[in-house]
Each structure stands twice: as structure tokens, then as C-alpha cells.
C-alpha positions in Angstrom: -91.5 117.9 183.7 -91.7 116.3 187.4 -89.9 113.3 185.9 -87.2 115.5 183.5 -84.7 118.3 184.5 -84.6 120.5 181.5 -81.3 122.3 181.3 -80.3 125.8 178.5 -77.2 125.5 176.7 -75.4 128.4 175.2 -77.6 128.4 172.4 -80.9 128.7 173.7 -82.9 126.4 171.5 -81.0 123.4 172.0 -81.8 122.1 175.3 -80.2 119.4 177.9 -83.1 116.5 179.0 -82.2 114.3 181.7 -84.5 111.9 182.4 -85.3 111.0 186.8 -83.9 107.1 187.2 -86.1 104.9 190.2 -83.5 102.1 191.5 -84.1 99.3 193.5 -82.4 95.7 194.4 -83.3 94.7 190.8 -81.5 97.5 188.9 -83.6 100.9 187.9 -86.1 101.9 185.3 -86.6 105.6 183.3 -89.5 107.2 181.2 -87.1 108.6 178.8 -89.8 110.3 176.7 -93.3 111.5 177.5 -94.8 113.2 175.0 -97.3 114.7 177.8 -94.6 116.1 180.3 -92.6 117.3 177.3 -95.2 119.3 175.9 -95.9 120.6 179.5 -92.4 122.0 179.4 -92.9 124.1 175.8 -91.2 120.8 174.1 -94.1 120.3 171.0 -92.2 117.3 168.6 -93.7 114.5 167.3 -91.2 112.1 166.9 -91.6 109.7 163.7 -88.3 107.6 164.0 -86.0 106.0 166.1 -82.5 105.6 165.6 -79.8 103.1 167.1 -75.6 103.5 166.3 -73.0 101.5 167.4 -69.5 102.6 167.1 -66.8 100.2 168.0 -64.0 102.2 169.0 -63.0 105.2 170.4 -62.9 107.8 168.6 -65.2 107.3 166.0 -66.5 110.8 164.7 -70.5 110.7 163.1 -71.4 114.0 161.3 -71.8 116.7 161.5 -75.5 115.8 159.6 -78.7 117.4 159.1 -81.4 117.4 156.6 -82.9 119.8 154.4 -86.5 121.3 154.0 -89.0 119.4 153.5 -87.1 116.5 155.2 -85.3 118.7 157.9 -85.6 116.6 161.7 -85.5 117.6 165.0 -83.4 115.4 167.2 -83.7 113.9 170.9 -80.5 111.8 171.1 -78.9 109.7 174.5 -76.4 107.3 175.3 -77.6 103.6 176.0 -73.6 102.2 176.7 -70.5 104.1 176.2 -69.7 108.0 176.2 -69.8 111.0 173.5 -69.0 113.9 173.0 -72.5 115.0 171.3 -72.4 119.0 169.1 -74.5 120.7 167.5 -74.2 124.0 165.4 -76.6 126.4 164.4 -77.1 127.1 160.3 -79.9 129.1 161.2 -78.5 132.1 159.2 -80.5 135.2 160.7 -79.7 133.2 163.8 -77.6 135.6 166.3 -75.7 132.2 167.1 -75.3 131.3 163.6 -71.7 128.9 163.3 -71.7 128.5 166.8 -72.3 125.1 169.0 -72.9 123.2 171.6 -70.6 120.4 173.1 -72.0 118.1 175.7 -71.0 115.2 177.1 -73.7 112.1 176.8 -73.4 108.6 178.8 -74.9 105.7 180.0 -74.1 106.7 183.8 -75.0 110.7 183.3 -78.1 109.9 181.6 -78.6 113.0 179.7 -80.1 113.6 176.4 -79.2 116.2 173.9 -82.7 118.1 172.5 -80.7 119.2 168.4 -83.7 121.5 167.1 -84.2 121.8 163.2 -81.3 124.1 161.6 -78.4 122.3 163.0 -75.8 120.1 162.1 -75.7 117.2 164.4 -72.6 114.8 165.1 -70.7 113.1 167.7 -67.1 111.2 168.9 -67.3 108.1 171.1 -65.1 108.7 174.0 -65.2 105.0 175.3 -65.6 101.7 173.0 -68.4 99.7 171.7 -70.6 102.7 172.5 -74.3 102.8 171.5 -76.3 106.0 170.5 -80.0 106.3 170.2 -81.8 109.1 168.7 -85.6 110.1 168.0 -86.4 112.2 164.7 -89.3 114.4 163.8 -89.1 112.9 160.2 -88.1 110.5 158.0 -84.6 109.8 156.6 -84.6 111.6 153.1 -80.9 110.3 151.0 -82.2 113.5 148.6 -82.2 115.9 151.8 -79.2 114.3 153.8 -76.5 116.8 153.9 -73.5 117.5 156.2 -70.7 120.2 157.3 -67.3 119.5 157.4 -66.8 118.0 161.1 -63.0 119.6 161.3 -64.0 123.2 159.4 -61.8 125.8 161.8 -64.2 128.4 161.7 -66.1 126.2 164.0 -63.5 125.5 166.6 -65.0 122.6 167.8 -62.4 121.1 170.8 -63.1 117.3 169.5 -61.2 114.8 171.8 -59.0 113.4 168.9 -56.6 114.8 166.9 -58.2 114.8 162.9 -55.6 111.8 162.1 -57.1 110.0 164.7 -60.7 110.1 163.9 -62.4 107.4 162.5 -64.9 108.6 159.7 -67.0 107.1 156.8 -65.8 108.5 153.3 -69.1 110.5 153.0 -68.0 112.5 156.4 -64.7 113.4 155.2 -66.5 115.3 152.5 -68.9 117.5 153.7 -68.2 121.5 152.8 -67.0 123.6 155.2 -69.6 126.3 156.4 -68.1 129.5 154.4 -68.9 126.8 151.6 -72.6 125.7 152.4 -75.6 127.2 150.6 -78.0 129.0 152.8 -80.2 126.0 153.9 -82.1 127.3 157.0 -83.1 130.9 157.6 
């Protein structure tokens, strides 16, 4: 992927995608997704949706989401403004990384993108204000299939940067099971 650096993470199948910026005198421009040069590196999605957030302040805490089979997505997410903190954790139960995750910092200025593969629970915190997220989807939001994991469960010991008191959520995220509590959803 001339135009990509493709990065591991601890857990092998979620993947780090920065995308090459081309500056000049007028500002820069990015090919942030190729379906061509992704496939070329082993990356086979076919993306159905786009999504856009905004979160006005800091410390506003999205997740931790996925969807079940048949409505389970892939994701491909990056920053457009602002900063996160962006996690994913594998519910892959045969996985040898099952309950386990990856924290990475998206921005704007670092211009990475977070590659969350189908059996993980997706969610973020916005480090700076006003910051936007946009993600790509393999399928189609399902209400029926949309299901989450607690964001604050121990067992995960996820370091988020804001103390649980400090987190702003939507009632529906301040409900989700813990992961000793969640049905076996992915293999």
C-alpha cells in the first residue's frame, strides 16, 4: 500500500492505517481509502456505510459497540478534527486474545486510522473538544443487532483518560453488561 503504512497492534487482526498526506502552498490532500491498495495489502472489506460523530466536549465516552451476526460490521474509523482515544476488544471467544484490547490514539494531526475487525467491541473518549469521528462499516446499522459491553467493566482494564464520574455517556452506554455477563456472540 505505496500510499498507506499499515501498522500490527497487540492483537493481530486489528490493524493501524495511516494514510501518505501530499502538501503544498494550498494546504494537503489524502486518499484515505482505496479499495485497490487495501486489498493489495490482505485488507478484503467492502465498506457499505459511512459514519460521521461529533462530540462536543472532552471527555465524551461512545461505546463500547458492536453488532451481532447477521448484522455484525467491520470498522475503518479516523479523526477529521479533535483527538481520541479509539479501543477495541476482542469477543472472539476461541480467540487467544479474547477480553483483551487495543488503545490507540486517533487525530486530525497524526492521521491514523483504526482497522476494528468483526468480533469486537468498538468505542472511544474525545481527548480535545468539538471533535469529529468518521467511520466506514461493512454493513448496515441493525437497532435488532446493536449491542454493547460495559465501557468501565474492570476485567478489561482499559486506562480511559477520565475518571468514570467524569465521562460523559448516553443512558444506553451506561447499561451495557459487563463481559463475564455477555452471551457468547462471536466464536
Amino acid at each position: 500500500m505505496s500510499n498507506f503504512t499499515v501498522e500490527a497492534t497487540a492483537i493481530p487482526a486489528v490493524k493501524v492505517i495511516t494514510p501518505k498526506k501530499f502538501g503544498d502552498h494550498r494546504g494537503f490532500f489524502s486518499e484515505v481509502y482505496n479499495r485497490k491498495a487495501f486489498a493489495e495489502a490482505g485488507i478484503t472489506l467492502d465498506f457499505v456505510q459511512d459514519n460521521h460523530s461529533l462530540s462536543a466536549q472532552v471527555g465524551t465516552l461512545r461505546g463500547l459497540h458492536f453488532q451481532s451476526s447477521p448484522f455484525a460490521q467491520d470498522k475503518l474509523v479516523r479523526v477529521t478534527r479533535g483527538r481520541i482515544l479509539d479501543v477495541a476488544v476482542d469477543l472472539r471467544k476461541s480467540s487467544p486474545t479474547f477480553g483483551q484490547h487495543v488503545a490507540v490514539e486517533l487525530s486530525a494531526a497524526n492521521w491514523r486510522q483504526l482497522l476494528v475487525p468483526i468480533g469486537f467491541a468498538h468505542g472511544f473518549c474525545t481527548l480535545e473538544p468539538d471533535t469529529e469521528v468518521m467511520y466506514k462499516v461493512t454493513n448496515y446499522y441493525s437497532a435488532t443487532n446493536d449491542l454493547g459491553l460495559a465501557w468501565d467493566d474492570p476485567e478489561l482494564g482499559i486506562a480511559w483518560p477520565v475518571p468514570p464520574e467524569g465521562a460523559t455517556l448516553s443512558d444506553k452506554d451506561r447499561k451495557h453488561p459487563r463481559l463475564c455477563d455477555l452471551p457468547q456472540i462471536f466464536d
